[in-house]
DSSP file (Angstrom, degrees, kcal/mol; ACC not computed):
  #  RESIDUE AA STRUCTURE BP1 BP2  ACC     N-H-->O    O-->H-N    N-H-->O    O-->H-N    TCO  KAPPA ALPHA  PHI   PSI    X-CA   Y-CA   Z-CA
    1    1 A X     >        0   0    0      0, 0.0     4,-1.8     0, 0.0     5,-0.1   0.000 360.0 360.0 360.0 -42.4   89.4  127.9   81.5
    2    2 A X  H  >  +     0   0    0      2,-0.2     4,-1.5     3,-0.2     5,-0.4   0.857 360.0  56.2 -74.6 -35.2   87.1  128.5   85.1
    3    3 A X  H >> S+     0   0    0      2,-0.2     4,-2.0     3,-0.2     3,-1.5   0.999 109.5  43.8 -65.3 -60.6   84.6  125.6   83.3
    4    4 A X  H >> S+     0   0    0      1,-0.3     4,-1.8     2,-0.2     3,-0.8   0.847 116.5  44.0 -53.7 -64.3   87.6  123.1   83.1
    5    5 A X  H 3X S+     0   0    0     -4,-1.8     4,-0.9     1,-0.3    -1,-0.3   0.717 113.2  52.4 -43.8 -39.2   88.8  123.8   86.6
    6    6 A X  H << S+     0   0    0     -4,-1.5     4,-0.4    -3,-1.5    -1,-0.3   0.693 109.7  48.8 -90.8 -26.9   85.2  123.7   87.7
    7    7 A X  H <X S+     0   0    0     -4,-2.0     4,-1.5    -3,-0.8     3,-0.5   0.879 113.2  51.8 -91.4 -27.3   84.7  120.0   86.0
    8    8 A X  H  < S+     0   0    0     -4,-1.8    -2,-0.2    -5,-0.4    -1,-0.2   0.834 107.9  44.7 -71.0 -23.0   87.9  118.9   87.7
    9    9 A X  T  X S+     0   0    0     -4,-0.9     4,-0.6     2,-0.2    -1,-0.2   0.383 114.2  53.2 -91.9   0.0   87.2  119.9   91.0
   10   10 A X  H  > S+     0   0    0     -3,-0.5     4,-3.3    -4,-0.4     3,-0.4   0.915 110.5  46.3 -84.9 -65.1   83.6  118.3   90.5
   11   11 A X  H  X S+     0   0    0     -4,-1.5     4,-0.9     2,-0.3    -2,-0.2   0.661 108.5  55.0 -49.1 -26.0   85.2  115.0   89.3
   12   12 A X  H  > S+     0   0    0      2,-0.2     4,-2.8    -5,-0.2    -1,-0.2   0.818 115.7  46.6 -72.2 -42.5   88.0  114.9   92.6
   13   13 A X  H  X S+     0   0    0     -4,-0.6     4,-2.0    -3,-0.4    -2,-0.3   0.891 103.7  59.0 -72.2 -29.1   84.7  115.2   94.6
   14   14 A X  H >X S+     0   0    0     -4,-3.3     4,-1.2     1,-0.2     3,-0.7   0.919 109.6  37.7 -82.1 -80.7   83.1  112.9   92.9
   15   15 A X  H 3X S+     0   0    0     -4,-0.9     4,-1.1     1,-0.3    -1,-0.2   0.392 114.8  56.9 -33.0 -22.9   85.6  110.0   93.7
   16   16 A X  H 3X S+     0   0    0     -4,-2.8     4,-2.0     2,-0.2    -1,-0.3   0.973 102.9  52.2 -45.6 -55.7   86.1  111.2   97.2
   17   17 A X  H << S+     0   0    0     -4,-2.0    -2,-0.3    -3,-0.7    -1,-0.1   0.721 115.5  38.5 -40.6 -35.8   82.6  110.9   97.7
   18   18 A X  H  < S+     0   0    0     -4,-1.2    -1,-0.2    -5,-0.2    72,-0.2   0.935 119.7  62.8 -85.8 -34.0   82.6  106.7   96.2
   19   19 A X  H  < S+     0   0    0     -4,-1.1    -2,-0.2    -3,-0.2    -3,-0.1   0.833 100.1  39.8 -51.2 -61.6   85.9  106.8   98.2
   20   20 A X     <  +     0   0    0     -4,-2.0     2,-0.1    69,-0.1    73,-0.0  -0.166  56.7 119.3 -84.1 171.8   85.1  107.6  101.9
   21   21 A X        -     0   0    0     34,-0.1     2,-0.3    -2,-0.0    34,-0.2  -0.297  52.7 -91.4 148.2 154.7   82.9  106.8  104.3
   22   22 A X        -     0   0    0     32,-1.1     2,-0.5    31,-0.3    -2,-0.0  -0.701  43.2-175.7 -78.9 129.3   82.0  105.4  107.7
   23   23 A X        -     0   0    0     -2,-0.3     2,-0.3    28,-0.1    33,-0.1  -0.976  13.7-152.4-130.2 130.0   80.9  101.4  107.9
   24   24 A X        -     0   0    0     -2,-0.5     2,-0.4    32,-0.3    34,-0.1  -0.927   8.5-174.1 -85.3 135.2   79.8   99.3  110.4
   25   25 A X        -     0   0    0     -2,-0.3     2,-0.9    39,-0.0    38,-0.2  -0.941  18.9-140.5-119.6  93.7   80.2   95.7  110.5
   26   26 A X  B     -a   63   0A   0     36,-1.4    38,-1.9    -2,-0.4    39,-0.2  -0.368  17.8-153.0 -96.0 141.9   78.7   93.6  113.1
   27   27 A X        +     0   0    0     -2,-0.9     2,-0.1    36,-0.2    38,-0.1  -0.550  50.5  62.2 -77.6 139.3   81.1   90.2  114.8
   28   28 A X        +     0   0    0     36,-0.1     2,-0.3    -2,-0.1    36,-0.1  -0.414  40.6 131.8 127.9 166.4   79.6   87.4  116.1
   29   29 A X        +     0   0    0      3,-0.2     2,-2.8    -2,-0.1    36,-0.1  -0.955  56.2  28.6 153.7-148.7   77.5   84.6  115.3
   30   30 A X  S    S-     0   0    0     35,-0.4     3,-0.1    -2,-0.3    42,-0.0   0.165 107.1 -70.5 -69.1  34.9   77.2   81.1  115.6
   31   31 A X  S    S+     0   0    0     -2,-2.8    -1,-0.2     1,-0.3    42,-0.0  -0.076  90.2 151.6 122.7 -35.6   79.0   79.9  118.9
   32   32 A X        -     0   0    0      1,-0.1     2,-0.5    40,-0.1    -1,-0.3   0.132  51.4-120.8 -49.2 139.4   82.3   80.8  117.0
   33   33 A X  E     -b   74   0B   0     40,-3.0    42,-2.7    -3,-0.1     2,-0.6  -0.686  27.5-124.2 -82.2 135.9   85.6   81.9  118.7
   34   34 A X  E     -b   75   0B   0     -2,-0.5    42,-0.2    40,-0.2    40,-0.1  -0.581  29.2-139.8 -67.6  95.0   86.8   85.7  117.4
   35   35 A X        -     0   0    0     40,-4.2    42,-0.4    -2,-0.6     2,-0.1  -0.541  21.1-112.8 -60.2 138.1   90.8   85.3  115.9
   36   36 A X    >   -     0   0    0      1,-0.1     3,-0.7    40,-0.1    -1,-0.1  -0.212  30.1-112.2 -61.4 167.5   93.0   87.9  116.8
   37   37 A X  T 3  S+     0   0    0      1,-0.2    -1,-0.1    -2,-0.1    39,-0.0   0.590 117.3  63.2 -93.0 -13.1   93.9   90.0  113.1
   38   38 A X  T 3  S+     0   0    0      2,-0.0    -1,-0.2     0, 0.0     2,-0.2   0.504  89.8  93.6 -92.2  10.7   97.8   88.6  113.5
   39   39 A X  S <  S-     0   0    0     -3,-0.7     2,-0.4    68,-0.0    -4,-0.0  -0.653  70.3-147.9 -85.5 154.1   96.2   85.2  113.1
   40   40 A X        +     0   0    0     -2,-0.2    68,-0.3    36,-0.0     2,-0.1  -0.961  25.5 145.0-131.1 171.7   96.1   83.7  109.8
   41   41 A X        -     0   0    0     -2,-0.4     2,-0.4    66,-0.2    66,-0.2  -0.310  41.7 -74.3-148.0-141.7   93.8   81.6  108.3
   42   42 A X  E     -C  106   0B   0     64,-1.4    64,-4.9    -2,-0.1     2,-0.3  -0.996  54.0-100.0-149.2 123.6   91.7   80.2  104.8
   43   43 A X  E     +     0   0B   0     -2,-0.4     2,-0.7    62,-0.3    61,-0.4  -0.056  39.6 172.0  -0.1 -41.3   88.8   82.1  103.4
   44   44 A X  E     -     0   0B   0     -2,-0.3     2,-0.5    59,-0.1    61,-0.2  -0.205  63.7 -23.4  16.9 -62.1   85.4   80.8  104.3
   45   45 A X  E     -C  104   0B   0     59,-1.0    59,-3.7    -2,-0.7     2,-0.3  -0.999  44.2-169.2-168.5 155.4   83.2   83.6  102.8
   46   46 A X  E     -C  103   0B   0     -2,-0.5     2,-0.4    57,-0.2    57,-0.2  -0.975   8.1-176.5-143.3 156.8   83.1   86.9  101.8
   47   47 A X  E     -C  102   0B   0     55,-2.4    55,-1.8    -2,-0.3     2,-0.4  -0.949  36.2-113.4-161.0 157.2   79.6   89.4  100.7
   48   48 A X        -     0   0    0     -2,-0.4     2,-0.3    53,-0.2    53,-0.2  -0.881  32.0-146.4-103.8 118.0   79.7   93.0   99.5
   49   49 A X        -     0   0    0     -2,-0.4    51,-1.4    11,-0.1     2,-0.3  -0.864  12.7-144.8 -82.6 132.1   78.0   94.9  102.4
   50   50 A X  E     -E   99   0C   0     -2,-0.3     9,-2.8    49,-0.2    10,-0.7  -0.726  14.1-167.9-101.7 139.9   75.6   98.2  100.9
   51   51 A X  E     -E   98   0C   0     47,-2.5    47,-0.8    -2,-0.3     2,-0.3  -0.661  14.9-147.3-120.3-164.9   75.5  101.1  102.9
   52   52 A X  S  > S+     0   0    0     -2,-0.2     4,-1.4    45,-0.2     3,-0.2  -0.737  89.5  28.0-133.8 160.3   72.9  104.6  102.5
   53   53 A X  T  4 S-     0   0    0     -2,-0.3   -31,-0.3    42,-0.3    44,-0.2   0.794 131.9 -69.9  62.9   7.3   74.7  108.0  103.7
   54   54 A X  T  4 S-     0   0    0     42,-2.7   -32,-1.1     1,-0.2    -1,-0.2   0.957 110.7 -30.4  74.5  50.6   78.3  106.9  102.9
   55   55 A X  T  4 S+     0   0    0     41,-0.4   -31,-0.3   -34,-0.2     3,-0.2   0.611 113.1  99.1  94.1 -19.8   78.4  104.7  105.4
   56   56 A X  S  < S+     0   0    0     -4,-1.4     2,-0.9     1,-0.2   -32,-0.3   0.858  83.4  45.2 -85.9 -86.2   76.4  105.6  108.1
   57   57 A X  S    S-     0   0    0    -34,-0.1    -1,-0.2     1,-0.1    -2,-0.1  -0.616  74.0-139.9 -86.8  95.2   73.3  103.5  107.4
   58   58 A X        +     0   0    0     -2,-0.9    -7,-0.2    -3,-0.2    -1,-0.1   0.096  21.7 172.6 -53.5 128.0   73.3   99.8  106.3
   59   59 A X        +     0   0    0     -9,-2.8     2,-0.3     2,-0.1    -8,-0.2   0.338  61.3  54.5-123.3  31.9   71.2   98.7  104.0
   60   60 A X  S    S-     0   0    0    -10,-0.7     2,-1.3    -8,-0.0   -11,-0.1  -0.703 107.7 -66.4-128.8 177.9   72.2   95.8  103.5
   61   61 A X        -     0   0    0     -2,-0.3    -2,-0.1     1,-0.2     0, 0.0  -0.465  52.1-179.1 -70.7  95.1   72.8   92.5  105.8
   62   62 A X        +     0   0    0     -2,-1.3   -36,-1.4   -13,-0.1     2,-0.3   0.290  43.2  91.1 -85.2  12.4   75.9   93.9  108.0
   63   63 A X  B     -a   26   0A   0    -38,-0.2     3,-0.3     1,-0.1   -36,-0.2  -0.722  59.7-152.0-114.8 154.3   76.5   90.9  110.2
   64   64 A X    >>  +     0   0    0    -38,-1.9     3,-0.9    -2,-0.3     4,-0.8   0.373  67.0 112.8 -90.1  -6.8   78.6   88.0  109.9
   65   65 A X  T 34 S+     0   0    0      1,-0.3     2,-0.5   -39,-0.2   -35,-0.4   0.901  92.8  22.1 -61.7 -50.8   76.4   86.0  112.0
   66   66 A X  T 34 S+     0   0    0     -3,-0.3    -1,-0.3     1,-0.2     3,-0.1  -0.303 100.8  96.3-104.3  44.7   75.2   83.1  108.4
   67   67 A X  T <4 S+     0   0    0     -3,-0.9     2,-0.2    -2,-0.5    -1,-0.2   0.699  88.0  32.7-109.3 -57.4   78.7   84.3  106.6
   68   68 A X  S  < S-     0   0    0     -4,-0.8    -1,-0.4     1,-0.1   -38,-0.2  -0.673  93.9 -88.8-106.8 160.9   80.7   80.8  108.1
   69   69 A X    >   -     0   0    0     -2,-0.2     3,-4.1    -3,-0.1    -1,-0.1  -0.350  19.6-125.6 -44.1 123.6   79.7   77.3  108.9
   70   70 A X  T 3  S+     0   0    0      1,-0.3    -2,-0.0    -2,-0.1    -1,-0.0   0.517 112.0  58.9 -67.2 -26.0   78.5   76.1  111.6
   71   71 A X  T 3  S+     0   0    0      0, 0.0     2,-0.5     0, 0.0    -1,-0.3   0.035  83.6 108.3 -50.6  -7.6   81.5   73.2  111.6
   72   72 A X    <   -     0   0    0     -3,-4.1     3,-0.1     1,-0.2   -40,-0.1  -0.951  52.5-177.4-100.4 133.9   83.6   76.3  111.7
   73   73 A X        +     0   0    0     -2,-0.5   -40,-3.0     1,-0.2     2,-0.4   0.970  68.8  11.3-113.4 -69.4   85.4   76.7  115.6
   74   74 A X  E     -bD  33 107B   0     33,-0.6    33,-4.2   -42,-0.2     2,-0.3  -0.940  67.7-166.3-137.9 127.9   87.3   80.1  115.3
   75   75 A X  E     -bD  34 106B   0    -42,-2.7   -40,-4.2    -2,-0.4     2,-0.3  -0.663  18.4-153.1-121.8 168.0   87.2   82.6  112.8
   76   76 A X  E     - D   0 105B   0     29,-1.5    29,-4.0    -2,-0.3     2,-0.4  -0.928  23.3-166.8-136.4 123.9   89.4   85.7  111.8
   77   77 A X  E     - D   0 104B   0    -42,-0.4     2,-0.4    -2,-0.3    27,-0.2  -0.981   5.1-175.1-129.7 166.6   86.8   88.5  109.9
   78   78 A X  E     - D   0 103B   0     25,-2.7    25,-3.3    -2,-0.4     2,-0.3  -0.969  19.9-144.8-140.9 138.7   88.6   91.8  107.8
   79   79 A X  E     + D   0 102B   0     -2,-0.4     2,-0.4    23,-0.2    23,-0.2  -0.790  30.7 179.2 -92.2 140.8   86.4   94.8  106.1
   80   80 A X  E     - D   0 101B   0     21,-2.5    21,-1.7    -2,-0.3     2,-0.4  -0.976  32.7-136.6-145.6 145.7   88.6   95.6  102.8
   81   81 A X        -     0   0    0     -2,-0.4     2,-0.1    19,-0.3    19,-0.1  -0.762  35.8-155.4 -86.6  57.0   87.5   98.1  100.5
   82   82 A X    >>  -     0   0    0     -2,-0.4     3,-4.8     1,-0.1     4,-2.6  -0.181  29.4-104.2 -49.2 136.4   88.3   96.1   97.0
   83   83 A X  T 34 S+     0   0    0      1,-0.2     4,-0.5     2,-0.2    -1,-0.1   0.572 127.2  54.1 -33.9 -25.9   89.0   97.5   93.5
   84   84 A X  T 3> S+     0   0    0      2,-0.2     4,-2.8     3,-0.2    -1,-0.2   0.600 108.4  45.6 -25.4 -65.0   85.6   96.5   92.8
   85   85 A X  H <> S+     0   0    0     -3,-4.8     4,-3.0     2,-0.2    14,-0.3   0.864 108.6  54.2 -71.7 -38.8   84.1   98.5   95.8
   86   86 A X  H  X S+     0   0    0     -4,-2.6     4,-2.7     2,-0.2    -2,-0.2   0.973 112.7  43.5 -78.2 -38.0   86.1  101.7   95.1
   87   87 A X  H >> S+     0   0    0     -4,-0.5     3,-2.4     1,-0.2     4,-0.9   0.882 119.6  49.3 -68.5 -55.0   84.6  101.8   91.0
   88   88 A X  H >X S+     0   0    0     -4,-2.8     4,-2.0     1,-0.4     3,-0.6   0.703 114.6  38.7 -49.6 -40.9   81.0  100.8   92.6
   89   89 A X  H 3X S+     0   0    0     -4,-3.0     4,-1.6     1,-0.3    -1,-0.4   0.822 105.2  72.2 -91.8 -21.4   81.1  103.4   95.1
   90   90 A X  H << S+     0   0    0     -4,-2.7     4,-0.4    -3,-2.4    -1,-0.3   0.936 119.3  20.5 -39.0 -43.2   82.8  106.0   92.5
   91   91 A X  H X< S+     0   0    0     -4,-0.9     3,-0.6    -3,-0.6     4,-0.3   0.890 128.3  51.4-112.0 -39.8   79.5  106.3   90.7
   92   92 A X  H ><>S+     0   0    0     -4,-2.0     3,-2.8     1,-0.2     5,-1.0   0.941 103.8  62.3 -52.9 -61.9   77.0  104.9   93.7
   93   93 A X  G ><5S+     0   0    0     -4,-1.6     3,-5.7     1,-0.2    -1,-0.2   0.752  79.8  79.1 -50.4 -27.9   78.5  107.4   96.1
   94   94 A X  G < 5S+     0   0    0     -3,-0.6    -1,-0.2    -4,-0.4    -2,-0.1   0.788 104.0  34.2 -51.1 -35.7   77.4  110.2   94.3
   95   95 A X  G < 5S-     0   0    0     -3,-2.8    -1,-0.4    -4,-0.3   -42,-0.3   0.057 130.3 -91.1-124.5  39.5   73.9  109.7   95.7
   96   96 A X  T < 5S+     0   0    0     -3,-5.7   -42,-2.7     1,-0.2   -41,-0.4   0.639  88.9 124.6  80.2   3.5   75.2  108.5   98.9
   97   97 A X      < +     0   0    0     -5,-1.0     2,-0.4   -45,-0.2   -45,-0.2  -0.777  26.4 139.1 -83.9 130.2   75.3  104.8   98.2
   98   98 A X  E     -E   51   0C   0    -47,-0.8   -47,-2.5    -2,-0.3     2,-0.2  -0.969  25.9-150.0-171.4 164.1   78.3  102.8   98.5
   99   99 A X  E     -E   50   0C   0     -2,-0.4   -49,-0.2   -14,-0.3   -10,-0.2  -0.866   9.0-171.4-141.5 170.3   80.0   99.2   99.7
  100  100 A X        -     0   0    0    -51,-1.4     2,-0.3    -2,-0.2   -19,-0.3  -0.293  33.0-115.3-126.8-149.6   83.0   97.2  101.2
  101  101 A X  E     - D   0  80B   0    -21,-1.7   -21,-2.5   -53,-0.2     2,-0.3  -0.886  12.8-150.0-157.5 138.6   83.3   93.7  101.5
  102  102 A X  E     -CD  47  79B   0    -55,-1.8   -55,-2.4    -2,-0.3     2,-0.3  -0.749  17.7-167.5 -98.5 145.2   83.6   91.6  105.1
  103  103 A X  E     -CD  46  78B   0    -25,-3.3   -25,-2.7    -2,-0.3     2,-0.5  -0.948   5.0-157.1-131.0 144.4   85.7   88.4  104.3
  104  104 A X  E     -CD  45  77B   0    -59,-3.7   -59,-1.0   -61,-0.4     2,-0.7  -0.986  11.0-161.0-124.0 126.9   85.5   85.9  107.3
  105  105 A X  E     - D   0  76B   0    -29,-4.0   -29,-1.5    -2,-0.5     2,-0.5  -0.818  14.7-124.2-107.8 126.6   88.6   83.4  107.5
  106  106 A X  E     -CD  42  75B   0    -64,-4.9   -64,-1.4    -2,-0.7     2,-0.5  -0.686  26.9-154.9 -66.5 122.3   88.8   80.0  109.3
  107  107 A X  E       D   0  74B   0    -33,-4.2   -33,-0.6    -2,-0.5   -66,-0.2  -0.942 360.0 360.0 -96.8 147.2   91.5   79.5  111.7
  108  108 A X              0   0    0     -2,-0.5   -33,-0.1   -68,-0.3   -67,-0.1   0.259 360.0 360.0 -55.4 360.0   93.0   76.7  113.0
């Protein structure tokens, strides 16, 4: 009975752990105007950003700067955590790896 509890509470940590985490994103880029987040807009691009630490250290390319088109004026960007991200980081986080995904939107 203390082994089952002991594997349950291992397995809750273990999905906090892909769960959580701190991320940084950096804005900015080619000339482009920043949209406020009540704007809306059309897709442009999206990339799964990796991070080390939960979060803390990127190890992957964390900027938005080559994400939209140089044709594009003013862009709108959202971090989301996708269904995708949460199984990767279930298993990733476990040694401290894990990802989101920045989406950058044109507006008009």
């Amino acid at each position: 009975m203390l082994m089952r509890k002991l594997v349950l509470v291992l397995v809750i940590i273990m999905f906090a752990a892909g769960l959580t985490g701190c991320y940084t994103i950096k804005v900015g880029g080619n000339g482009q105007q920043l949209a406020s987040s009540n704007e809306s807009g059309s897709l442009v691009a999206e990339k799964r950003v990796w991070y080390a630490l939960w979060g803390i250290v990127p190890i992957s390319d964390n900027s938005t700067d080559s994400m939209a088109p140089a044709s594009v004026k003013k862009v709108r960007v959202e971090t989301t955590h996708t269904f995708l991200d949460y199984i990767i980081s279930m298993f990733t986080g476990l040694v401290s790896i894990v990802c989101n995904t920045a989406e950058v939107y044109e507006v008009k």
